[in-house]
C-alpha positions as a printed Julia matrix, in Angstrom:
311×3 Matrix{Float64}:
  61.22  133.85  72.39
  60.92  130.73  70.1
  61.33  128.55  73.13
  58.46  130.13  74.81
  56.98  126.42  75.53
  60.13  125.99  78.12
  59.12  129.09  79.87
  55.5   128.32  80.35
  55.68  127.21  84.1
  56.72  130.33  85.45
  54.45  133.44  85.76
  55.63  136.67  84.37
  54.46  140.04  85.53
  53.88  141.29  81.75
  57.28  142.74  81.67
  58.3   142.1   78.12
  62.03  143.13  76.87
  64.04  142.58  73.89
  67.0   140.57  73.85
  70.27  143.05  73.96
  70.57  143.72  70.24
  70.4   147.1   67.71
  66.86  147.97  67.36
  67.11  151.16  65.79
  68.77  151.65  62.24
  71.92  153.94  63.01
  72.26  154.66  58.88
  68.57  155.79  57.5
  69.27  159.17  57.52
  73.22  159.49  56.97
  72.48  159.36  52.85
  69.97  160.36  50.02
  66.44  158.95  49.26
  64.62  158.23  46.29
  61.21  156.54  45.66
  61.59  153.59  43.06
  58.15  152.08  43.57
  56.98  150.57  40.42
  60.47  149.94  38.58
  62.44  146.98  38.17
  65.99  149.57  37.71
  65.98  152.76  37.98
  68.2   155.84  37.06
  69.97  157.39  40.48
  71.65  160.34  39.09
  73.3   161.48  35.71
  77.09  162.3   36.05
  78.68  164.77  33.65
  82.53  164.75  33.27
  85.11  167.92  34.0
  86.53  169.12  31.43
  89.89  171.32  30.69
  89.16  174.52  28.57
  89.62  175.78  25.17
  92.19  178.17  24.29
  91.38  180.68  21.56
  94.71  180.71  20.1
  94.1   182.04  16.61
  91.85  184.82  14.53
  88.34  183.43  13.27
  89.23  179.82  14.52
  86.69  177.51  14.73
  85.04  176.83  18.18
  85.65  173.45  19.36
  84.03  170.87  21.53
  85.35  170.44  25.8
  83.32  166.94  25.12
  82.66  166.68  28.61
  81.07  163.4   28.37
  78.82  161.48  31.02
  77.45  158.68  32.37
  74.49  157.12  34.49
  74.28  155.65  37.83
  71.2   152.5   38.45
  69.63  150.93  40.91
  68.01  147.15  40.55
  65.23  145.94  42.75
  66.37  144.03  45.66
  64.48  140.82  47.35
  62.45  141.98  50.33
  63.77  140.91  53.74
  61.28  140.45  56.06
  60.69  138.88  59.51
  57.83  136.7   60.03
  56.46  134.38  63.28
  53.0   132.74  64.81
  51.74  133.6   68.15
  50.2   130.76  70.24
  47.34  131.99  71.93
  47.95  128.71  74.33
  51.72  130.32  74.61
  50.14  133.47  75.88
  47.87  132.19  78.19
  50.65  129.95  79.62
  53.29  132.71  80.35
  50.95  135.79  80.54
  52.95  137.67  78.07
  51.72  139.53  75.3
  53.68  137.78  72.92
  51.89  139.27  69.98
  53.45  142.62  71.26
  56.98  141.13  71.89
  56.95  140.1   68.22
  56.14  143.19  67.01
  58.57  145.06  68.83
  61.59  142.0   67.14
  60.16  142.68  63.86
  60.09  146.18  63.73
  64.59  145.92  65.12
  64.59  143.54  62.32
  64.09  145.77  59.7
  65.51  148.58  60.88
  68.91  146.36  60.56
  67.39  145.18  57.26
  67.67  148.84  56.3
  71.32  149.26  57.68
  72.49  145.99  56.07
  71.03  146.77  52.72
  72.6   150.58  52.83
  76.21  148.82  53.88
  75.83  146.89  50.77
  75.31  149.65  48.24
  78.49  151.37  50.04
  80.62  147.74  49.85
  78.94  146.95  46.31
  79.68  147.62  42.95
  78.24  150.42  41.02
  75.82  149.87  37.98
  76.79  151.73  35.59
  75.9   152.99  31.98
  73.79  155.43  29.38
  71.38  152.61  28.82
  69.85  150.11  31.9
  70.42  147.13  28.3
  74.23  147.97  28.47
  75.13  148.28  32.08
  78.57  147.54  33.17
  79.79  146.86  37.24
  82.1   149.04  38.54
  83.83  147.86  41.92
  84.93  149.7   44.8
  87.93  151.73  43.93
  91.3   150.61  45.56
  92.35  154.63  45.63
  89.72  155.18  48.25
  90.91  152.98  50.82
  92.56  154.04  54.03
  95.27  150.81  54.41
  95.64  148.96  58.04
  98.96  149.5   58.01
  98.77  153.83  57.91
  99.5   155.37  61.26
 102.32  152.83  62.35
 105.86  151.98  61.64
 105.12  148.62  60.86
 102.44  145.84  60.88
  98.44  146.18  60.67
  97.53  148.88  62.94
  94.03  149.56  65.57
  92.31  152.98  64.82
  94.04  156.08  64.67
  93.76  159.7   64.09
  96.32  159.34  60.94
  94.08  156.92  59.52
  90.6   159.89  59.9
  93.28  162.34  58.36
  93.96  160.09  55.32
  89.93  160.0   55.08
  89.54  163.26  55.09
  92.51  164.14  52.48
  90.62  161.7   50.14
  87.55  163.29  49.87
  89.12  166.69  49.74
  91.5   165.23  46.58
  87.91  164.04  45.22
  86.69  167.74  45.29
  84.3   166.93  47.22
  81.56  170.45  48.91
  83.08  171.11  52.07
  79.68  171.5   53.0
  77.95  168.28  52.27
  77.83  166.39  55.5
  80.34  163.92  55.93
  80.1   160.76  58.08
  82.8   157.51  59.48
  81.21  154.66  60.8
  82.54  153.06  63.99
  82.77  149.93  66.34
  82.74  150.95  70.04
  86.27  149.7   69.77
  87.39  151.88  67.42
  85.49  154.67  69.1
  87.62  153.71  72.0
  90.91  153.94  70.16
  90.65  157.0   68.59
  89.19  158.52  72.6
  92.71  156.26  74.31
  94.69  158.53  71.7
  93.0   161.72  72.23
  93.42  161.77  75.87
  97.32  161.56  75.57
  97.55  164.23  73.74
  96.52  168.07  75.2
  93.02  169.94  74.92
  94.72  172.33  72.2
  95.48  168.86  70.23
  91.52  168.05  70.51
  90.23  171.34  69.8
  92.39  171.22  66.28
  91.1   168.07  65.31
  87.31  169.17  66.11
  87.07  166.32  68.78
  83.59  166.34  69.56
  82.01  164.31  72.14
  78.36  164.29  74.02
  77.3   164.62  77.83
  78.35  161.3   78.67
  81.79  161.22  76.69
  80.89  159.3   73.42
  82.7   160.9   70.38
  80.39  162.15  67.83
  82.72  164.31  65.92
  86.41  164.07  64.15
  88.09  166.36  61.86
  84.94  167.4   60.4
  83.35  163.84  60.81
  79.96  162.83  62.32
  80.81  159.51  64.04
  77.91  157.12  63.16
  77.75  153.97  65.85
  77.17  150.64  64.43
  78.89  147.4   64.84
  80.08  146.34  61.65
  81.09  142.64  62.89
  77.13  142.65  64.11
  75.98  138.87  63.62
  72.34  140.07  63.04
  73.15  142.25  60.31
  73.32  140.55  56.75
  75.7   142.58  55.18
  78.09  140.7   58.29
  76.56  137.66  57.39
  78.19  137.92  54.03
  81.5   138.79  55.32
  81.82  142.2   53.43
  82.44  143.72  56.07
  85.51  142.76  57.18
  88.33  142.23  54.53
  89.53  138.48  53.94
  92.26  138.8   56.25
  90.17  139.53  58.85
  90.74  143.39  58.97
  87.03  145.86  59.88
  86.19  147.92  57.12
  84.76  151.32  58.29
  83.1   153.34  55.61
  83.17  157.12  55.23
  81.27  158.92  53.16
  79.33  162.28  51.87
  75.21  162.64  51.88
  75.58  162.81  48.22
  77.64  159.92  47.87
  75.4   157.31  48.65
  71.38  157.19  47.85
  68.68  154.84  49.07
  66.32  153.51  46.89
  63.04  152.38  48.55
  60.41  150.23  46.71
  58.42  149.43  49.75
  59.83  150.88  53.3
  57.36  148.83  55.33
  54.7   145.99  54.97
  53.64  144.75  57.93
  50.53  142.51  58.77
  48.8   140.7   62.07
  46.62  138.31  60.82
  45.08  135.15  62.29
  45.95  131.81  60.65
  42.66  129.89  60.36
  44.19  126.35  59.34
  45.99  126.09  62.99
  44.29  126.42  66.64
  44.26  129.91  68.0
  46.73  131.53  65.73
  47.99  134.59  64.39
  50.92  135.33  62.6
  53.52  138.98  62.73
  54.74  140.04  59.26
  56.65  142.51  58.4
  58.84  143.34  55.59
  60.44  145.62  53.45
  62.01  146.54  50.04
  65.2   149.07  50.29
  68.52  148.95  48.12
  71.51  151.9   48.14
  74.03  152.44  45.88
  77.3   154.91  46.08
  76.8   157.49  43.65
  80.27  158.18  42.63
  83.29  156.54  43.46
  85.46  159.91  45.13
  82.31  160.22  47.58
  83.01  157.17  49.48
  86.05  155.47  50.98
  86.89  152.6   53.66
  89.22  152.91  56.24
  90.95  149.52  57.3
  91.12  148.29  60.66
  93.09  145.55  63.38
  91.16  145.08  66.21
  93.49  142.7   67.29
């Protein structure tokens, strides 16, 4: 809508639509929430180590320690994204739009892929780590939680495949991870697609045992325990794309899976929006809106990243 001046010789009925894009964060409510309003870094959650027993082996021994030891998970203040454009009364008048309304409706899909893009980066990132927020150390995504491209085939990168959701799902189960916390794999409609092509050459007793699940109108939103979460990853309007994380540097999707537990939002400021007029310009107002989220995995068996050709 930038090039609204171009448009201003035709007459439009007030029918005002968004370009084709994803309005509607598909992540907010896959993962945990905290409040960190009024903190630079903040504490997520305090992890205590396992520990094998003690053995009482001999007659008025001395108890000793398991020394479980334990650690600290933080969160830093991100930069608020925000979206931000004037409205020309003379634009509105011209094309008989309400473009004030159109804007509002773009910001509001811009920050709900602000929100998805700043969650993919706490699940791509590195952890902060440490007892103290002076002595914090970066921990990186773990190499044992990824799913390679090449699992599922005999050679070569491979497309999405069940064997590839089973490896998943064996990792978070060798990460004692509840059976109950609610686990989620993002996916492309591509990959969606894939894993639907391979389901429907196999029988109805071979879906059933994989807990295929899939909605009036045939989209899967279940695997092997799974809730499929839609999003396109290679999405040039998300930022996290932007940055290439991603997609690995040969080129190859990385879908995240994850627990609830394994991954927390942080939000400073979930919204700030404004409509104000601009009185140094003629007939002017301005839509702002912005907003102040980070995420962060919790712990490093919690989350894992399947790799993907979609070649």
């Amino acid at each position: 809508m930038a090039d609204v001046n171009t448009t201003a010789q035709y007459q439009f009925q007030n029918n005002l639509e968004l370009a084709l894009q994803q309005s509607t964060s598909m992540l907010w409510d896959t993962c945990e929430e905290q409040d960190c309003a009024g903190a630079e870094m903040v504490s997520v959650k305090d992890l205590i180590g396992s520990t094998a027993p003690q053995e009482a082996d001999e007659r008025f021994g001395d108890l000793k320690q398991t020394s479980p030891g334990h650690d600290r998970v933080w969160m830093g203040k991100p930069n608020e994204l925000y979206f931000n454009e004037f409205v020309d009364g003379a634009d509105e008048l011209a094309t008989k739009i309400g473009l004030e309304g159109g804007y509002t409706m773009a910001a509001m899909a811009t920050m709900h892929r602000s929100w998805d893009s700043r969650i993919l980066e706490g699940i791509y990132g590195s952890m902060l780590m440490g007892k103290a927020k002076e002595s914090l150390i970066t921990v990186p995504f773990p190499s044992s939680m990824v799913v390679p491209v090449t699992k599922g085939g005999a050679s070569g990168p491979q497309r999405m495949n069940i064997a590839k959701v089973r490896a998943a799902k064996v990792l978070l189960g060798q990460n004692f991870n509840n059976p109950l916390d609610k686990r989620y794999l993002a996916l492309s409609e591509v990959q969606a697609d894939d894993l639907l092509d391979e389901v429907q050459a196999t029988s109805g007793d071979y879906a059933k045992a994989f807990g295929i699940r899939q909605d009036g109108e045939g989209r899967l939103t279940g695997l092997l325990g799974f809730n499929i979460v839609p999003i396109e990853l290679k999405n040039p309007d998300l930022l996290v794309a932007q940055r290439g994380l991603t997609v690995t540097s040969q080129g190859y999707t990385r879908n995240p899976f994850w627990v609830r537990s394994g991954v927390r939002k942080g939000i400073w400021r979930k919204l700030r929006t404004a409509i104000k007029d601009q009185p140094s310009k003629v007939d002017t107002r301005s839509v702002f809106a912005g907003t102040t989220v980070a995420a962060t995995r919790t712990q490093a068996g919690k989350v894992g990243i399947i790799e993907n050709s979609e070649g």
